[in-house]
C-alpha positions as CSV (number, residue, x, y, z in Angstrom):
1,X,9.4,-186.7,14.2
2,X,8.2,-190.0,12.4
3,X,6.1,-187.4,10.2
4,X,8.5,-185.4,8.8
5,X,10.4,-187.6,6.7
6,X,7.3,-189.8,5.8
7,X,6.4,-190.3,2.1
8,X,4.7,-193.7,1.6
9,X,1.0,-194.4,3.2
10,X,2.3,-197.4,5.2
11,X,4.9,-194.7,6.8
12,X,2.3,-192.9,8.7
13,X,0.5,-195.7,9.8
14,X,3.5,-197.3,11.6
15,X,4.5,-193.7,12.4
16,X,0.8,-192.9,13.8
17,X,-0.6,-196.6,14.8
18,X,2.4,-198.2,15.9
19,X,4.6,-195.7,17.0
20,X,2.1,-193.2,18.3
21,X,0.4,-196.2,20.2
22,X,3.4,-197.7,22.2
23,X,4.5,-194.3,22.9
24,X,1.3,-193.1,24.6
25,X,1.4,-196.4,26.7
26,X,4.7,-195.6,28.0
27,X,3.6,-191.6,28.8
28,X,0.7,-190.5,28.3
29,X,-1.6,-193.3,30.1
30,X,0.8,-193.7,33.0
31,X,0.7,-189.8,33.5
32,X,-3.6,-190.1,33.6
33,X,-3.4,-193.1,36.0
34,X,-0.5,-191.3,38.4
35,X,-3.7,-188.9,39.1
36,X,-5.7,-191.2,40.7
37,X,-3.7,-191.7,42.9
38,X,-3.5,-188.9,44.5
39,X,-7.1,-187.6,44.9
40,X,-10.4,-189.6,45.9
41,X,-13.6,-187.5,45.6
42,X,-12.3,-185.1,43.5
43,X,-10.3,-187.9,41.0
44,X,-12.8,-187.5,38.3
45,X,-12.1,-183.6,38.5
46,X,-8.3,-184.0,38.9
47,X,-8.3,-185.7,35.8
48,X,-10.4,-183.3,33.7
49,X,-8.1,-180.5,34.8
50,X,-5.0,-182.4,34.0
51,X,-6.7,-183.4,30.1
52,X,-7.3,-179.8,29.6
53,X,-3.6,-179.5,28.5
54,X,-4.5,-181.9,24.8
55,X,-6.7,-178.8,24.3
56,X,-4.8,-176.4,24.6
57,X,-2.1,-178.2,22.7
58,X,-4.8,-178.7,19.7
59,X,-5.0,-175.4,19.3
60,X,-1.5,-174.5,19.7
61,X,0.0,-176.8,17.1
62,X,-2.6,-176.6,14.5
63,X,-3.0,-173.1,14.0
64,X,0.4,-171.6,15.0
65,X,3.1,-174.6,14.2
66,X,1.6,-176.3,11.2
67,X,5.1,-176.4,9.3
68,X,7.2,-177.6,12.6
69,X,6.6,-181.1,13.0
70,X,9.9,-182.3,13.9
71,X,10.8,-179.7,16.2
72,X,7.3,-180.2,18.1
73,X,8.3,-183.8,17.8
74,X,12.3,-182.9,19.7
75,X,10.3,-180.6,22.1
76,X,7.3,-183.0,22.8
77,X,10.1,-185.9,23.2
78,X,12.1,-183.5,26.2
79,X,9.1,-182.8,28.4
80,X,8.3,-186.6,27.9
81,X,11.5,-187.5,29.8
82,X,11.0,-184.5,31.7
83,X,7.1,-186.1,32.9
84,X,8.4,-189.5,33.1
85,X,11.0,-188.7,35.6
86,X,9.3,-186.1,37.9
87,X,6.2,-188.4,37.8
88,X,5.4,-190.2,42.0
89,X,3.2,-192.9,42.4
90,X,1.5,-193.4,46.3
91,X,0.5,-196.7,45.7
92,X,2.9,-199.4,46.1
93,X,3.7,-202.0,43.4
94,X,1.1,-205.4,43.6
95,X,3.8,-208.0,44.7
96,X,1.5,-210.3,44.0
97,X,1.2,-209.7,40.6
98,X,3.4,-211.9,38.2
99,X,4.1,-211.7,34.0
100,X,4.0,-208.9,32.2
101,X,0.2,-208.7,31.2
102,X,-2.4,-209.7,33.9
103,X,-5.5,-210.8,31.9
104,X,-7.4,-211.6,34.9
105,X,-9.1,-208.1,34.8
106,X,-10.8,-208.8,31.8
107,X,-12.6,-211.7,33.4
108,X,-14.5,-208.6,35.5
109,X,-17.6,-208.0,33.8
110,X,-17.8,-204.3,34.1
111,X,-13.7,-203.8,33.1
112,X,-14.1,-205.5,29.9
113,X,-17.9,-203.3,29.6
114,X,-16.0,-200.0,29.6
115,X,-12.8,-200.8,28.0
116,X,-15.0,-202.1,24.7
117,X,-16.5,-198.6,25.5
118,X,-13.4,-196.4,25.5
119,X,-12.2,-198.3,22.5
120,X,-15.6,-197.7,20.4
121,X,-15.6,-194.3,21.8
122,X,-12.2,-193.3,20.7
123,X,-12.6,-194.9,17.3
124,X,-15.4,-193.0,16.7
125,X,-14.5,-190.0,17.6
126,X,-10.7,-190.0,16.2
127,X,-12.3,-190.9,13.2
128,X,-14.4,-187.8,12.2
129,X,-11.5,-185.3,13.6
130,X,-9.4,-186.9,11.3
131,X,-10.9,-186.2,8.4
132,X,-13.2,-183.0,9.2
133,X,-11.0,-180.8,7.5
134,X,-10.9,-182.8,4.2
135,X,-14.8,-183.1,4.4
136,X,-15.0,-179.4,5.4
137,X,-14.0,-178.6,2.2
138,X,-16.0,-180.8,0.3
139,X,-18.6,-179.1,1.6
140,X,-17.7,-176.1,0.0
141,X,-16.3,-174.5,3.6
142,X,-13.2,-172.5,2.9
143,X,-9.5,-173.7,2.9
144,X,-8.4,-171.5,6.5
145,X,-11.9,-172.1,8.0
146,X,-12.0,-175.9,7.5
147,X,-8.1,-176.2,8.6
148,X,-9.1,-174.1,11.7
149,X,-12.0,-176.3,12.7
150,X,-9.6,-178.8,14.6
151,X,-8.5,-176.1,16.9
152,X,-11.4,-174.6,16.7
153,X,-13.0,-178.0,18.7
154,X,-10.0,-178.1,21.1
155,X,-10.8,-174.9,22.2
156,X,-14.2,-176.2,22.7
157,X,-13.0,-179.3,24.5
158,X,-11.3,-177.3,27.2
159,X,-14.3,-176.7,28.7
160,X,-16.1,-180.2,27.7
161,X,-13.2,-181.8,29.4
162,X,-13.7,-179.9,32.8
163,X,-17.6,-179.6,33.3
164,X,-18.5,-183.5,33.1
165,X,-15.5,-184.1,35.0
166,X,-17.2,-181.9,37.6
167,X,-20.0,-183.2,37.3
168,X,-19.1,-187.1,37.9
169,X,-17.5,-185.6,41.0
170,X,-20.5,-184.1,42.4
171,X,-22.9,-186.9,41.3
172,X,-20.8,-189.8,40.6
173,X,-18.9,-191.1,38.0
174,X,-21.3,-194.0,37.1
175,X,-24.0,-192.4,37.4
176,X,-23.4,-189.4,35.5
177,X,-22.5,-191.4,32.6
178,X,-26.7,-193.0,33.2
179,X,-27.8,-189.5,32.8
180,X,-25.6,-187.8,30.4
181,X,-24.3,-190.5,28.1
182,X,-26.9,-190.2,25.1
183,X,-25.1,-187.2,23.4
184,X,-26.7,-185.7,20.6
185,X,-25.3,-186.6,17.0
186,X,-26.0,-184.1,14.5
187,X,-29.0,-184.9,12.3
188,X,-27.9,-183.0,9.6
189,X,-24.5,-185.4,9.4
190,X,-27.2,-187.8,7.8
191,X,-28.1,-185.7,5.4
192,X,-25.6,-185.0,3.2
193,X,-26.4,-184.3,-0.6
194,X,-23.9,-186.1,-2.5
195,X,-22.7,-183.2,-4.9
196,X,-21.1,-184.0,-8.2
197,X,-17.4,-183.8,-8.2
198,X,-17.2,-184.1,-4.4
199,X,-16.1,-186.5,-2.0
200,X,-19.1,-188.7,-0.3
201,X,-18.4,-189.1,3.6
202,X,-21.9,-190.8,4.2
203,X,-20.4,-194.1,4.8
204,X,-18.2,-192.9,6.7
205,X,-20.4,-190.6,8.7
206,X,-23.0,-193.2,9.1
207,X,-20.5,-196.1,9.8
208,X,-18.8,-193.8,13.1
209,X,-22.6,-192.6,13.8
210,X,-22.9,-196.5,14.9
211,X,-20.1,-197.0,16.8
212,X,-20.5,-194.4,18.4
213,X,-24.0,-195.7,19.9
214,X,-22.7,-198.8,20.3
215,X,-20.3,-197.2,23.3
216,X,-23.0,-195.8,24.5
217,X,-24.5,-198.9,25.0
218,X,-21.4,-200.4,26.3
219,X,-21.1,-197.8,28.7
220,X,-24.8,-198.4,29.8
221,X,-23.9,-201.7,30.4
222,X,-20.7,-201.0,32.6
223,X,-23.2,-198.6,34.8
224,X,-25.6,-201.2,35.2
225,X,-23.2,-203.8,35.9
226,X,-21.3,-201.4,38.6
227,X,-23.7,-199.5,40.5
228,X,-27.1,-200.7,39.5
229,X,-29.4,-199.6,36.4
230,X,-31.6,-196.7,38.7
231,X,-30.9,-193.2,37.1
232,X,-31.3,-191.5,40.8
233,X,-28.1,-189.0,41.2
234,X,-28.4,-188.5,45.1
């Protein structure tokens, strides 16, 4: 809703950073945990299934609702309340637990491991979605075809978001990420000719390329730390 009457730069960042940030705390993240929960060996699963639902939304929005921010925000806002209200925890609350923020996780070696992963991860790959449009077109790609790439990816996410998921069920969560986590980066992203008259992304490109492996590391790290650095599945 923020976006709809936005006009100055510093308006979509506290609109997007701030906003966006303090409102996926208080939904979105307790919605993800609330899964665990409720399932054990088939958590990692549970919670693929669940994200599926971001992917279907990306290509929802995008392609069929460009112009209809504010009424995606009103309706987006309802089935907030509406999640927030029908959402049960089986868990009970840690009466030991006192202050707002306990910091004591972050003296466990493996928690602060993965949550410097999932923040490198997400910044790198935020990043490029952001702007893959924009460089779409500098790349001489078409104005429809590059503004249909973002749904065009969440599409292709539905399923990226279930098989792993699978996968760290059947094999483990840990050590699926041993195996799996060098994902191939696109050799040609380094490539790129700088044309006259066109945008260069190679900084860009080049700058999420490394924080992107530096997750990967982190996320070596946390595996090692957790379970043990022996790529064995069974």
């Amino acid at each position: 809703m923020v976006f709809s009457v936005a006009e100055e730069y510093y308006q979509f960042m506290l609109g997007f950073s701030v906003l966006g940030s303090i409102s996926s705390s208080i939904v979105f993240i307790p919605s993800v945990a609330c899964i665990a929960h409720w399932f054990l060996k088939r958590r990692a699963l549970a919670t693929g299934i669940a994200a599926t639902a971001g992917g279907i939304g990306g290509i929802i929005f995008p392609s069929r609702l460009p112009w209809a921010i504010r009424i995606i925000g009103f309706i987006s806002a309802a089935f907030c309340f509406l999640n927030v209200a029908l959402l049960r925890t089986r868990l009970p609350l840690n009466s030991v637990q006192k202050g707002i923020v306990d910091i004591r996780a972050l003296k466990e070696l493996r928690f602060s491991l993965l949550t410097a992963a999932i923040v490198l991860i997400d910044f790198a790959l935020l990043i490029p979605l952001t702007y893959l449009p924009s460089y779409a077109q500098s790349r001489g790609l078409g104005d429809s075809l590059a503004y249909n790439l973002s749904s065009i990816l969440n599409a292709a996410s539905i399923v990226g978001r279930i098989i792993p998921r699978y996968c760290a069920s059947r094999f483990g969560r840990c050590k699926y990420i041993s195996t799996l986590i060098v994902i191939p980066i696109a050799g040609e992203l380094f490539k790129v000719q700088i044309s006259t008259g066109h945008d260069d992304y190679t900084g860009l490109i080049i700058l999420c390329g490394l924080v992107y492996a530096c997750a990967c590391v982190f996320f070596i790290l946390s595996k090692g730390v957790s379970v043990g650095w022996r790529l064995k599945v069974f």
